[in-house]
PyMOL CGO cylinders between C-alpha atoms (Angstrom):
from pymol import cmd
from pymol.cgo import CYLINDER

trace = [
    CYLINDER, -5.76, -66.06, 39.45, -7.27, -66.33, 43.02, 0.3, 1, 1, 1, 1, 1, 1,
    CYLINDER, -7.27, -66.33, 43.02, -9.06, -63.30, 44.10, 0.3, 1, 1, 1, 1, 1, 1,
    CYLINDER, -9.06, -63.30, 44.10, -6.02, -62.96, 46.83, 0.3, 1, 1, 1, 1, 1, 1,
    CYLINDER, -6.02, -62.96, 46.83, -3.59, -62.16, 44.02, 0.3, 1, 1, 1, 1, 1, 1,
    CYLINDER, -3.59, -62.16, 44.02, -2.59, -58.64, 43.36, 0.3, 1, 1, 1, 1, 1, 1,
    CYLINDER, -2.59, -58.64, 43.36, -3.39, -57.36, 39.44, 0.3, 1, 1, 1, 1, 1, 1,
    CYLINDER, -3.39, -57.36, 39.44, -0.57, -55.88, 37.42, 0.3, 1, 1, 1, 1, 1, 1,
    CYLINDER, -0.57, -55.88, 37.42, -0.87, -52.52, 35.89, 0.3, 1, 1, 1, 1, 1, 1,
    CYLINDER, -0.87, -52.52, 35.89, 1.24, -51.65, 33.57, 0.3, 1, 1, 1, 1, 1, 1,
    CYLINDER, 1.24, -51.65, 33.57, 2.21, -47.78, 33.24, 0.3, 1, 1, 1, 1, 1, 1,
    CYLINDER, 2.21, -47.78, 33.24, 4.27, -48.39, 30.34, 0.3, 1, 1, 1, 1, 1, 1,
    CYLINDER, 4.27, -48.39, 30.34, 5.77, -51.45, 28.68, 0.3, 1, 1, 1, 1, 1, 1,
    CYLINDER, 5.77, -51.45, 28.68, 5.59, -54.85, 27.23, 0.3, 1, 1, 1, 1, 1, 1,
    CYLINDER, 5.59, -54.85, 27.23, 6.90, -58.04, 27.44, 0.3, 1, 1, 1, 1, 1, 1,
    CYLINDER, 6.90, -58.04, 27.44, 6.57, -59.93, 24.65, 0.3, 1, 1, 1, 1, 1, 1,
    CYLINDER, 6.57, -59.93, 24.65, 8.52, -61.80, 22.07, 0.3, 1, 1, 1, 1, 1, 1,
    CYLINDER, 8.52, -61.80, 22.07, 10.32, -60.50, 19.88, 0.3, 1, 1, 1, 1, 1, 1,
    CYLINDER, 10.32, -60.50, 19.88, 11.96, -58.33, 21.36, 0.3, 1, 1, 1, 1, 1, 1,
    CYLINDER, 11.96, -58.33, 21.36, 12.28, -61.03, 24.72, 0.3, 1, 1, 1, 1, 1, 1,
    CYLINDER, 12.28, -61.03, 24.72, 12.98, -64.83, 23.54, 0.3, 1, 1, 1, 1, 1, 1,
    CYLINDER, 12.98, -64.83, 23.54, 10.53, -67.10, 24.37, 0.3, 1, 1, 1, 1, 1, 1,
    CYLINDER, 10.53, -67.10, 24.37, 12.51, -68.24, 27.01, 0.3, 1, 1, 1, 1, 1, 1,
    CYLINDER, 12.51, -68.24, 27.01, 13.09, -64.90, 28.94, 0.3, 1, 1, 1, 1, 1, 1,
    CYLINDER, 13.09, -64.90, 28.94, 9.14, -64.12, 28.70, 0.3, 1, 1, 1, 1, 1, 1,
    CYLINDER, 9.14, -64.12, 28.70, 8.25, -67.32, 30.03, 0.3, 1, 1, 1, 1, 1, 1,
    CYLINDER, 8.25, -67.32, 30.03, 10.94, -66.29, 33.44, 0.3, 1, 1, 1, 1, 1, 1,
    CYLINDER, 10.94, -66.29, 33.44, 9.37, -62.95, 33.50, 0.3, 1, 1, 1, 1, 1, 1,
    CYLINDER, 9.37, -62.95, 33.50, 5.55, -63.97, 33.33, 0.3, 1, 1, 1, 1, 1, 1,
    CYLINDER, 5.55, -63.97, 33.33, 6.62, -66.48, 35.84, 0.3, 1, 1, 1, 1, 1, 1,
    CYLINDER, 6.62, -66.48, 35.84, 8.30, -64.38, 38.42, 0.3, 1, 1, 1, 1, 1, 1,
    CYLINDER, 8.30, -64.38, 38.42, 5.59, -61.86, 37.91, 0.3, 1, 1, 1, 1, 1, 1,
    CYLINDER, 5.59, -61.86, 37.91, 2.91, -64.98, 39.15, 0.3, 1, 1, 1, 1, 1, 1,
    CYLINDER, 2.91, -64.98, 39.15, 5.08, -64.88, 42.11, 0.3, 1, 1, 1, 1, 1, 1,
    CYLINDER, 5.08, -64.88, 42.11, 4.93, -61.24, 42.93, 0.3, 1, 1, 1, 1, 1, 1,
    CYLINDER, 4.93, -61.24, 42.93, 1.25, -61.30, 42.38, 0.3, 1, 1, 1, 1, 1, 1,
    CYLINDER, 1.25, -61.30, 42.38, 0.90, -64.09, 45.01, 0.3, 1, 1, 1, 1, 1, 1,
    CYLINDER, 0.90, -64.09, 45.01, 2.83, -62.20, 47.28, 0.3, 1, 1, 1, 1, 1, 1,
    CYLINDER, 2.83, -62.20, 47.28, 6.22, -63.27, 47.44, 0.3, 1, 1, 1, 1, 1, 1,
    CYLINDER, 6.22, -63.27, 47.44, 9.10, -61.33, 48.01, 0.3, 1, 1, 1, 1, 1, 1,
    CYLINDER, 9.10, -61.33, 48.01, 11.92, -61.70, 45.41, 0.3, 1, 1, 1, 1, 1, 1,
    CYLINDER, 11.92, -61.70, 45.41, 15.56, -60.80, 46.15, 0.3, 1, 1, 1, 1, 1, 1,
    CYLINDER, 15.56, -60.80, 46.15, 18.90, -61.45, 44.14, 0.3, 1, 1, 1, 1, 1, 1,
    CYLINDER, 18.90, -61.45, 44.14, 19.64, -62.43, 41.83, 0.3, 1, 1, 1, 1, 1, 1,
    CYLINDER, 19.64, -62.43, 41.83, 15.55, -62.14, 40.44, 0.3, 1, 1, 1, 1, 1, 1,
    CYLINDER, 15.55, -62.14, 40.44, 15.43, -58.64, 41.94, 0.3, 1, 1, 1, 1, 1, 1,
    CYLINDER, 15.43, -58.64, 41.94, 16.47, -55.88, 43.83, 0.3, 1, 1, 1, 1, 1, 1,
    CYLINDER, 16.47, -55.88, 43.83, 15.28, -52.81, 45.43, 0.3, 1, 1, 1, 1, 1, 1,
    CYLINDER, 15.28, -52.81, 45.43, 15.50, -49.17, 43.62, 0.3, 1, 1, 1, 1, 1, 1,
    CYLINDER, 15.50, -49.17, 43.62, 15.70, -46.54, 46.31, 0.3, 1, 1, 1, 1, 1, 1,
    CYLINDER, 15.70, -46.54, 46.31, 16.44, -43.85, 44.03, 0.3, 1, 1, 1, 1, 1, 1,
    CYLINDER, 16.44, -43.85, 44.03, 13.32, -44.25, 42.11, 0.3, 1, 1, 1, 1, 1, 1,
    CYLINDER, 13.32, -44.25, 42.11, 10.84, -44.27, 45.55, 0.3, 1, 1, 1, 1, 1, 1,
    CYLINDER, 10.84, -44.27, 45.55, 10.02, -45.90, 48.68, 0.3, 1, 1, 1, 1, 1, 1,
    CYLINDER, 10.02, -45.90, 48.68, 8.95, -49.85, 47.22, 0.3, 1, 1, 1, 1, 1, 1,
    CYLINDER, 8.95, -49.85, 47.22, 10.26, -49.97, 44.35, 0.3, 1, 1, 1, 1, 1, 1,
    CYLINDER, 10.26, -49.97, 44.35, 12.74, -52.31, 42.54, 0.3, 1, 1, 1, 1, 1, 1,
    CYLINDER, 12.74, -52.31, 42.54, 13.90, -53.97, 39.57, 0.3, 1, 1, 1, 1, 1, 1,
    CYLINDER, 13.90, -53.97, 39.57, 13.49, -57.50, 38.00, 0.3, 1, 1, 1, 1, 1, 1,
    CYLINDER, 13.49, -57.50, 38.00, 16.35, -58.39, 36.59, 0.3, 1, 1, 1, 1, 1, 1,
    CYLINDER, 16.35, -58.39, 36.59, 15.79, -60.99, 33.62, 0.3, 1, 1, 1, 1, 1, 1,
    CYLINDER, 15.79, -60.99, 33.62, 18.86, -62.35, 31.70, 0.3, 1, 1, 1, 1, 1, 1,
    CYLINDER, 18.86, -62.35, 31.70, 18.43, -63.04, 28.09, 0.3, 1, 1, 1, 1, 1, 1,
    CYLINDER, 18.43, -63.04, 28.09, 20.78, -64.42, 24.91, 0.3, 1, 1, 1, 1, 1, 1,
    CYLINDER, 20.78, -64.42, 24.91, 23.32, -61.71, 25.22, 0.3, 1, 1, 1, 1, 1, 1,
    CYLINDER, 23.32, -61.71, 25.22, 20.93, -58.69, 26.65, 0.3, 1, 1, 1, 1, 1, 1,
    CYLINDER, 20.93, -58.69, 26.65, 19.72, -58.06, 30.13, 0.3, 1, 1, 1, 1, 1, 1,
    CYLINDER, 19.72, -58.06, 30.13, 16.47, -56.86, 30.86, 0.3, 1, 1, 1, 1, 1, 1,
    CYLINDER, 16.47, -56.86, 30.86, 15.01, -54.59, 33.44, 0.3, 1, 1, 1, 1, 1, 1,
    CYLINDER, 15.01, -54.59, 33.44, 11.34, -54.53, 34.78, 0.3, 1, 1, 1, 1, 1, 1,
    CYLINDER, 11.34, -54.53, 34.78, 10.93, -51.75, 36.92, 0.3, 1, 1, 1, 1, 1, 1,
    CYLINDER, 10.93, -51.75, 36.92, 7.97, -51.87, 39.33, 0.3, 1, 1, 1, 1, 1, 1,
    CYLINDER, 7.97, -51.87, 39.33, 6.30, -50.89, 42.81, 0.3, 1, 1, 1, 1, 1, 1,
    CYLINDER, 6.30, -50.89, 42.81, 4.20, -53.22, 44.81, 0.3, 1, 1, 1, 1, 1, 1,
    CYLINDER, 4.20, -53.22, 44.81, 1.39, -51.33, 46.52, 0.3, 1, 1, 1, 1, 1, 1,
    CYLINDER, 1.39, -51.33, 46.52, -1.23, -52.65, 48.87, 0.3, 1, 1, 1, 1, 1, 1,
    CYLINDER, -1.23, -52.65, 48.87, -3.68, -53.20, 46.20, 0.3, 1, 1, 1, 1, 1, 1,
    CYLINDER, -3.68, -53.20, 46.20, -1.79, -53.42, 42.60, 0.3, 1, 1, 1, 1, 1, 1,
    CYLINDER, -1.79, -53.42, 42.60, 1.96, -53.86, 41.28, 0.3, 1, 1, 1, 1, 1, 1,
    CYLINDER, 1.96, -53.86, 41.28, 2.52, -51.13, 38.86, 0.3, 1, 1, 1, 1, 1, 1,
    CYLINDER, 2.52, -51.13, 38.86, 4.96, -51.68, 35.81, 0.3, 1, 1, 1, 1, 1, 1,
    CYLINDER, 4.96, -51.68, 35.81, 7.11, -49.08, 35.60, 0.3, 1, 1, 1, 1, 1, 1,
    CYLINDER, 7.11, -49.08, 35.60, 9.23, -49.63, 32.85, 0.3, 1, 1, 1, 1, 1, 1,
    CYLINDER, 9.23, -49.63, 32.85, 11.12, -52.21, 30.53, 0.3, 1, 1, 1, 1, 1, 1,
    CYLINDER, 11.12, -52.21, 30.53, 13.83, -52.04, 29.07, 0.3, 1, 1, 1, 1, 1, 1,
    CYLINDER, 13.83, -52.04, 29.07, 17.62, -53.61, 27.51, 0.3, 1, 1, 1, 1, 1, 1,
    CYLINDER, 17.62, -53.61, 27.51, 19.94, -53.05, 30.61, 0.3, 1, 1, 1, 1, 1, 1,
    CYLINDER, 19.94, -53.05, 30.61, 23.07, -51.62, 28.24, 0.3, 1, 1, 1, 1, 1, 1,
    CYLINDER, 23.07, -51.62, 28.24, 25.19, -50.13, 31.39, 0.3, 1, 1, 1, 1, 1, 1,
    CYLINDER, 25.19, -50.13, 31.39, 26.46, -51.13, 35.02, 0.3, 1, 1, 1, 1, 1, 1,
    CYLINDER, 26.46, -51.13, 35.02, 24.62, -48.38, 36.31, 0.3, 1, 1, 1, 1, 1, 1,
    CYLINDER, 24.62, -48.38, 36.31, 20.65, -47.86, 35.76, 0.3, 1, 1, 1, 1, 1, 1,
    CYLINDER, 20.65, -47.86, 35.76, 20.34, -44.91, 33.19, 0.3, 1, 1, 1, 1, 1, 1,
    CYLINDER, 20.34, -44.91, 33.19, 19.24, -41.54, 34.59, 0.3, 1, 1, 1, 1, 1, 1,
    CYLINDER, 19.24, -41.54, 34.59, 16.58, -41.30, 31.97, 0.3, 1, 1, 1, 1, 1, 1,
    CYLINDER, 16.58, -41.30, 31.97, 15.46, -44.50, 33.21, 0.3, 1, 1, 1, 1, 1, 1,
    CYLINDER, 15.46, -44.50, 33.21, 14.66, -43.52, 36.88, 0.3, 1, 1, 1, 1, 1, 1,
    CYLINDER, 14.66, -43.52, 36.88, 13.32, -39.87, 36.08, 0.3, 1, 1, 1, 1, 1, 1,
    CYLINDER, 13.32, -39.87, 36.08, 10.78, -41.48, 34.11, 0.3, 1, 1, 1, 1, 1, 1,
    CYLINDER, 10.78, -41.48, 34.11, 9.64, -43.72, 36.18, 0.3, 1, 1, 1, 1, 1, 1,
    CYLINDER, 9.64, -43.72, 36.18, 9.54, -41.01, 38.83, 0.3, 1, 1, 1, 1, 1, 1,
    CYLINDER, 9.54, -41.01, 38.83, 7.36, -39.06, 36.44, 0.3, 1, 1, 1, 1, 1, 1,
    CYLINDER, 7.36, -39.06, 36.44, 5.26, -42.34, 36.15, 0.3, 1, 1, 1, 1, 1, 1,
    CYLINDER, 5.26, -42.34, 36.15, 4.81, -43.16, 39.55, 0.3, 1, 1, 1, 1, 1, 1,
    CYLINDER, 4.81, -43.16, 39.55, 3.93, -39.27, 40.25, 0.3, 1, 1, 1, 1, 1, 1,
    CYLINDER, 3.93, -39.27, 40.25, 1.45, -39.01, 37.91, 0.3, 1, 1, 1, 1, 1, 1,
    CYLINDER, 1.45, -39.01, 37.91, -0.20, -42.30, 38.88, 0.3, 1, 1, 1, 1, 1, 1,
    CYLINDER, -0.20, -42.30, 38.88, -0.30, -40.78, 42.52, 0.3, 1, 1, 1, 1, 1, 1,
    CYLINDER, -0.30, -40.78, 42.52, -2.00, -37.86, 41.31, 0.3, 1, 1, 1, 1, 1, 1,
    CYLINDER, -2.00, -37.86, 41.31, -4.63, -39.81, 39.10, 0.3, 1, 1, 1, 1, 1, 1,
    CYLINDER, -4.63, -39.81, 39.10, -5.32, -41.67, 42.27, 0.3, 1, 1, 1, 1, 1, 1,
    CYLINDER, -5.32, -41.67, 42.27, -5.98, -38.87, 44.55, 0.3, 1, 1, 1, 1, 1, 1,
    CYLINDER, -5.98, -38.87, 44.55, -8.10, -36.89, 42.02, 0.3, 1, 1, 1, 1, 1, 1,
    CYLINDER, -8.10, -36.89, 42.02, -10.39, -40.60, 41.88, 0.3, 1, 1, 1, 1, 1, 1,
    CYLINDER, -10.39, -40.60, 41.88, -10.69, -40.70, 45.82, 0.3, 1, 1, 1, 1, 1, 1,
    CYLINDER, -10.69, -40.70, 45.82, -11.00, -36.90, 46.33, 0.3, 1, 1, 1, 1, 1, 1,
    CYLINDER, -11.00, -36.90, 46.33, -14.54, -36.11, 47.79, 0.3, 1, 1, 1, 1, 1, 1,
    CYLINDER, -14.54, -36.11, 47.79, -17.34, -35.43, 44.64, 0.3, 1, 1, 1, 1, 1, 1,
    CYLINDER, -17.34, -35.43, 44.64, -15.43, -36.67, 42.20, 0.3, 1, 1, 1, 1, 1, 1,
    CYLINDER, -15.43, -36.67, 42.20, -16.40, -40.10, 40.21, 0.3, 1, 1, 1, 1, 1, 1,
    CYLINDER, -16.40, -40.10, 40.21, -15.05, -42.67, 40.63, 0.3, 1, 1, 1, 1, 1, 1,
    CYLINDER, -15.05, -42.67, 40.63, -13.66, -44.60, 37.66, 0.3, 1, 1, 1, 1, 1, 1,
    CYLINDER, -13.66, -44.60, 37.66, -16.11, -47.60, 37.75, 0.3, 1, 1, 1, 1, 1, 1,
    CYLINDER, -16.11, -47.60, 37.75, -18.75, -44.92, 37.34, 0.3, 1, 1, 1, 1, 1, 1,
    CYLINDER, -18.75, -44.92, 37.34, -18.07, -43.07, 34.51, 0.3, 1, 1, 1, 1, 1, 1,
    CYLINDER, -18.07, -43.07, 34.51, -17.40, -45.90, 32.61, 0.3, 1, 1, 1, 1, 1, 1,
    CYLINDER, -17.40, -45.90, 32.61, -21.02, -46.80, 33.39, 0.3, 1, 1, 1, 1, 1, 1,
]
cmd.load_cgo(trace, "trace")
């Protein structure tokens, strides 16, 4: 990884196989690389979700039958992982995007309470 590269963090989910095949975590680890190097994806690999928040989107990984769905947010510094999860429907599941609201809000707020003036910050206390 070249110190360019943006880290993953992963705010829930796995990819790993079983449940993926081998083939279909291969495609995901490798259009992950991508994202990480700073490429921008589009369709069919991915697409933008609005309706979650401003950045965010879906990679969209087809698999023996089952369609999976990585949801995540690039940021300036990190791409979060959102969710994963068996696509079952046309239409992302409610559930789905309220969560990762939920995620992404409580990520935000972890964040400000790191930078916010007197507190310690993360590196520290683990010292």
């Amino acid at each position: 990884m070249s110190p360019k590269d943006k880290p993953l963090s992963w705010l829930h989910g796995q990819v790993k196989t079983p449940p993926f095949s081998k083939a279909a975590r291969i495609e995901t680890g490798f259009l992950l690389r991508r994202l990480q190097q700073g490429e921008k994806l589009a369709m069919p690999q991915s697409r933008p979700m609005p309706s979650i928040a401003s950045g965010c989107h879906e990679l969209r990984i087809n698999d023996q039958g089952l369609t999976w769905r990585l949801m995540y947010r690039i940021d300036t510094d990190v791409i979060l992982i959102l969710a994963v999860f068996a696509k079952k429907t046309e239409k992302t599941p409610d559930d789905i995007i309220r969560t990762c609201r939920n995620r992404l809000r409580d990520y935000e707020d972890a964040s400000r309470k790191e930078k916010a003036p007197g507190s310690k910050r993360l590196e520290d206390r683990k010292r």
